[in-house]
N, C-alpha and C positions, 0 to 999 in steps of 0.2 A: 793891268791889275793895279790898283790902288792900296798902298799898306802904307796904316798912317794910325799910330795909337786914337789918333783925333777924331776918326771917320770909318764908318764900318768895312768890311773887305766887298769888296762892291766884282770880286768875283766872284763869290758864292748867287749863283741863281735862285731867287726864289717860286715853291713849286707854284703849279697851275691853279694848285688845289686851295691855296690859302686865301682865307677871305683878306680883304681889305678894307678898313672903318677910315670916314673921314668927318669928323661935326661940323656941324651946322646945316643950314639949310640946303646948302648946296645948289645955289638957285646958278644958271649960267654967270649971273656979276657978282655971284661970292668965289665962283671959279676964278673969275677972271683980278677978281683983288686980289687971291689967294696966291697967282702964280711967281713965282719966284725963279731964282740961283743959290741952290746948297752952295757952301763953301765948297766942295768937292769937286765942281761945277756944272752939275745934273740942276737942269730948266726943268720946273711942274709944281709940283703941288704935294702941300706935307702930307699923308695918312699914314694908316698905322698897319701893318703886316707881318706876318711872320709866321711861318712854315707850322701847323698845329696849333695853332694858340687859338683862342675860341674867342669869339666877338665879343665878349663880356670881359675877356680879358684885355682883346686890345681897347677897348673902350675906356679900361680906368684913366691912360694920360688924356682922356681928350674932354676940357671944361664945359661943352656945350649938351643943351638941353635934350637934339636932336643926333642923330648919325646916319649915313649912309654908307650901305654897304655892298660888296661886289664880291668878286674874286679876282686874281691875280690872270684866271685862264679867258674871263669875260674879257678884262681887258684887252689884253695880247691878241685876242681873235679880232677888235679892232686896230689893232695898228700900235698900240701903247705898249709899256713895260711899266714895272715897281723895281725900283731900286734901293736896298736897302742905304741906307745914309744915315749918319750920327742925327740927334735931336735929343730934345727932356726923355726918351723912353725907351727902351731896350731896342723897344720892335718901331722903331718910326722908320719911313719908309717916304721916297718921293715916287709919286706917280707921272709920268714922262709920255709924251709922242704923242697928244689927245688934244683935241679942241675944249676949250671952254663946252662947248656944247655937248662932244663927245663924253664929258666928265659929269657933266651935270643928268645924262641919261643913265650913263652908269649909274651914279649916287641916290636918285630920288625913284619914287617917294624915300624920303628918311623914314626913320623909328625912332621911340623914344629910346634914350641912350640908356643901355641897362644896368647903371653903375647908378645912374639918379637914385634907386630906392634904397643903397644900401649906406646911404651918407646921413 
């Protein structure tokens, strides 16, 4: 267990049930530019999650035109996790253990992001 004012408590599991938003087009080679190391040092890829919060809500931190979204439980049935991690947003979140390809099935088709019409 990780406890660091800096980084979220990355004991707390996140449930099955939470959706998961991540922008852009989410094409396999946006996956694969995308993938990184939190400072925490959890490998994957930034989106946004968090236990009740509704897609419209995780949507506000994220700039892009587009979103894709999943859940926390679709994941984990392939092989993946979300781990909450510090970032710009309360609810950022790294998605971990999944192929670029794995990710990009999850994500697509995108939606338009539902934050675009109230700007």
């Amino acid at each position: 267990m990780v406890k660091n004012s800096r980084f979220a408590d990355y004991s707390v599991r996140v449930s099955d049930e939470a959706f998961v938003v991540r922008g852009g087009q989410n094409r396999i080679e946006d996956i694969r530019r995308g993938i990184g190391t939190h400072p925490s040092g959890i490998t994957g890829v930034s989106v946004e999650s968090a236990e009740g919060v509704t897609i419209v809500e995780l949507s506000r931190a994220i700039p892009h035109r587009q979103i894709g979204v999943t859940t926390v439980g679709e994941i984990r049935k392939i092989g993946g996790d979300v781990i909450r991690t510090s970032g710009r947003s309360l609810y950022h979140a790294t998605l971990t253990g999944l192929t670029p390809e794995q990710i990009s099935n999850l994500l697509t088709p995108t939606i338009l992001n539902p934050i675009r019409g109230e700007k």
